[in-house]
C-alpha positions as CSV (number, residue, x, y, z in Angstrom):
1,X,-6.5,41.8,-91.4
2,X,-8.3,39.5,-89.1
3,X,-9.4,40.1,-85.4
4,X,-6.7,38.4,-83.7
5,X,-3.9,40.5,-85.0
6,X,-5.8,43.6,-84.2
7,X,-6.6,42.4,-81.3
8,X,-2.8,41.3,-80.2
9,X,-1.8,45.0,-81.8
10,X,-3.6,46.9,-79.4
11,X,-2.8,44.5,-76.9
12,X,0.9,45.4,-77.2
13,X,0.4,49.1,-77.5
14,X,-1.2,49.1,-74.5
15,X,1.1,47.0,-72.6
16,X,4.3,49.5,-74.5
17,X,2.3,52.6,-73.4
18,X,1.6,51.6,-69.7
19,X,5.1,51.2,-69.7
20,X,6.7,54.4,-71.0
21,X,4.1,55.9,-68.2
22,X,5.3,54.0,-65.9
23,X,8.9,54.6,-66.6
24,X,8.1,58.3,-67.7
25,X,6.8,58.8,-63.9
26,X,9.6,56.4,-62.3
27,X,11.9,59.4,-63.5
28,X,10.3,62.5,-62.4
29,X,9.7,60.8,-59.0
30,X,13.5,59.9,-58.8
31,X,14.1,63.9,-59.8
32,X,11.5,65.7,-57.3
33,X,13.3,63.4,-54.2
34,X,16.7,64.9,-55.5
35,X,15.3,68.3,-54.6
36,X,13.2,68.1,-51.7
37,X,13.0,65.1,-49.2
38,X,16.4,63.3,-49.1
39,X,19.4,63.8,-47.2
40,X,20.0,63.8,-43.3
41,X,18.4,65.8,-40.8
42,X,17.5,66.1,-37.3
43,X,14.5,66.4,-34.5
44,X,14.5,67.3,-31.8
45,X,11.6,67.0,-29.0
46,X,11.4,67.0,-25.1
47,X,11.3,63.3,-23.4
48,X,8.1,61.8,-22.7
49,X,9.0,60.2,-19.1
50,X,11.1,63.5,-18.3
51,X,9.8,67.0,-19.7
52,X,12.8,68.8,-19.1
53,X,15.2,66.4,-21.4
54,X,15.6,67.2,-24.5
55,X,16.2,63.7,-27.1
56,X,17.4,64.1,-30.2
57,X,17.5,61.9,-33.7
58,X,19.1,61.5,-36.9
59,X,16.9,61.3,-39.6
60,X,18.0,59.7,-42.9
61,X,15.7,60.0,-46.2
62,X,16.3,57.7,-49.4
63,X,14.0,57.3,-52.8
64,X,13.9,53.6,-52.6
65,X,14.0,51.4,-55.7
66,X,10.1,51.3,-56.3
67,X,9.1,54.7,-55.6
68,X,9.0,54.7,-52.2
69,X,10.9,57.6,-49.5
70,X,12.6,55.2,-46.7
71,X,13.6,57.0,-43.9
72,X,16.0,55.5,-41.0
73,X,15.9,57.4,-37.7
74,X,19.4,56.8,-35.2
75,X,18.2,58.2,-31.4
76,X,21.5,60.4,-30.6
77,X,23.3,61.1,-27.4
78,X,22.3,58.0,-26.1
79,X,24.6,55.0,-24.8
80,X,22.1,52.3,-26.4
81,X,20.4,54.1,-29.1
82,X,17.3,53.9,-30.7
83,X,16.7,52.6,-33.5
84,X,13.7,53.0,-36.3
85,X,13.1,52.3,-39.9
86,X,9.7,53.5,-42.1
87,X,8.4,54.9,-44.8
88,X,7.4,58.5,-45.2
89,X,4.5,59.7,-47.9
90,X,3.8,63.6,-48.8
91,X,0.2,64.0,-49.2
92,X,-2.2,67.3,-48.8
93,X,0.4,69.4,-47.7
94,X,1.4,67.2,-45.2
95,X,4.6,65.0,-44.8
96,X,3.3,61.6,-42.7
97,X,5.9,59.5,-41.2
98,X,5.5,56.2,-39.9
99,X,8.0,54.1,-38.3
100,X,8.9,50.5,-36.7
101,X,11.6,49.8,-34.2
102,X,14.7,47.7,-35.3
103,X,16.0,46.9,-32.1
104,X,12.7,47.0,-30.1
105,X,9.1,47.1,-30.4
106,X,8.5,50.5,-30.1
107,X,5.9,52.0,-33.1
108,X,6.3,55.6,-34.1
109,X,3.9,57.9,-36.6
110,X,4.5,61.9,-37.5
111,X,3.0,64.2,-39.2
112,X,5.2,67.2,-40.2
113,X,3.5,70.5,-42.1
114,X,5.1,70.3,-45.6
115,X,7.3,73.3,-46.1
116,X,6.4,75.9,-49.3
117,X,9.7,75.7,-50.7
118,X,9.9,71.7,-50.5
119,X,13.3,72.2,-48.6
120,X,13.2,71.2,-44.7
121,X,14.7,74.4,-42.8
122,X,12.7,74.6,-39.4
123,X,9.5,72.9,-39.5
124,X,6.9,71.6,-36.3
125,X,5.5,68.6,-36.2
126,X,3.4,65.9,-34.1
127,X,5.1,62.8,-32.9
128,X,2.1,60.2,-31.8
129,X,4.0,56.8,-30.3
130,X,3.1,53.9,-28.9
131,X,5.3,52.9,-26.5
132,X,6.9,49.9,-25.3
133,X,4.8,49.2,-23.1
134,X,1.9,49.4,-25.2
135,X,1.2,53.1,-24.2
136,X,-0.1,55.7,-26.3
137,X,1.6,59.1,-26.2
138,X,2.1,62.5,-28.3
139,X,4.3,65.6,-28.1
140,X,5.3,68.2,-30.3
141,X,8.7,67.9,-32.2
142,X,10.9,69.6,-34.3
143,X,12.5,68.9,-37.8
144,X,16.1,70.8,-39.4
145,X,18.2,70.5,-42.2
146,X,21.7,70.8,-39.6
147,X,22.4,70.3,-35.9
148,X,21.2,72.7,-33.7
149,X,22.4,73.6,-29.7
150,X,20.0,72.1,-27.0
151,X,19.1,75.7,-26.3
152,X,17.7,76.8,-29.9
153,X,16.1,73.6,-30.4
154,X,14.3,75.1,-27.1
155,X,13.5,78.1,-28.2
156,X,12.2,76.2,-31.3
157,X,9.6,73.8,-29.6
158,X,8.7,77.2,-27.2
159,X,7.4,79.0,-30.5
160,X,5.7,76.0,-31.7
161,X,3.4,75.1,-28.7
């Protein structure tokens, strides 16, 4: 046995092991988003130019193809709704968020406490935008698994400041 065919051997080990990792982790990724972070829910937070409205949005959470969580957020109760599309990562306990406008140029980041249990129930977070106008600003906001009534989301963003 020469050099170049154990060379070439280990070459293609390599290459069929890096695979089976790669395909080995594909799966339990696809699995742990089945559990925890996929589905729709909803946030609710008080409006930047007027304190005393209350905006809400849709949230929708898909694995994508590669790995990836893709989130799509739909502004509700709104006659020309917002519109945003990102990618979400989970990292140190924390759930970061991060966002770009389809229908304008607004740019959006969270970052959302990840819950113990890995299922979203009631959880605060910190919404830091820039705005259209190229302004920077932040507020508190809150994420849920359901709809909630303008009056417990209240009572919701009250316990969290």
């Amino acid at each position: 046995m020469d050099w170049s065919t154990l060379l070439a051997g280990a070459l293609i080990g390599g290459l069929i092991s890096y695979a089976v990792d790669k395909l080995l982790t594909f799966i339990e990724n696809q699995t742990f988003i089945r559990l925890a972070y996929k589905g729709e829910f909803y946030s609710y937070r008080y409006a930047t130019t007027d304190a005393g409205k209350l905006v809400s949005h849709r949230w929708k959470i898909a694995r994508k193809l590669n790995g990836s969580i893709g989130v799509t957020i739909e502004e509700l109760n709104h006659e020309n709704p917002f519109k945003y599309k990102g990618a979400i990562r989970v990292k140190d306990r924390f759930i970061y968020v991060h966002l770009r406008g389809l229908n304008h140029s607004e740019e959006m980041f969270y970052i959302f406490r990840e819950p113990m249990d890995k299922k979203i129930t009631a959880i605060q977070g910190v919404l830091a935008a820039i705005s259209m106008d190229g302004k920077p600003w932040s507020g508190n906001e809150v994420l849920v698994n359901e709809p909630i009534s303008p009056q417990k989301a209240g009572r919701l963003l009250a316990e969290c400041t």
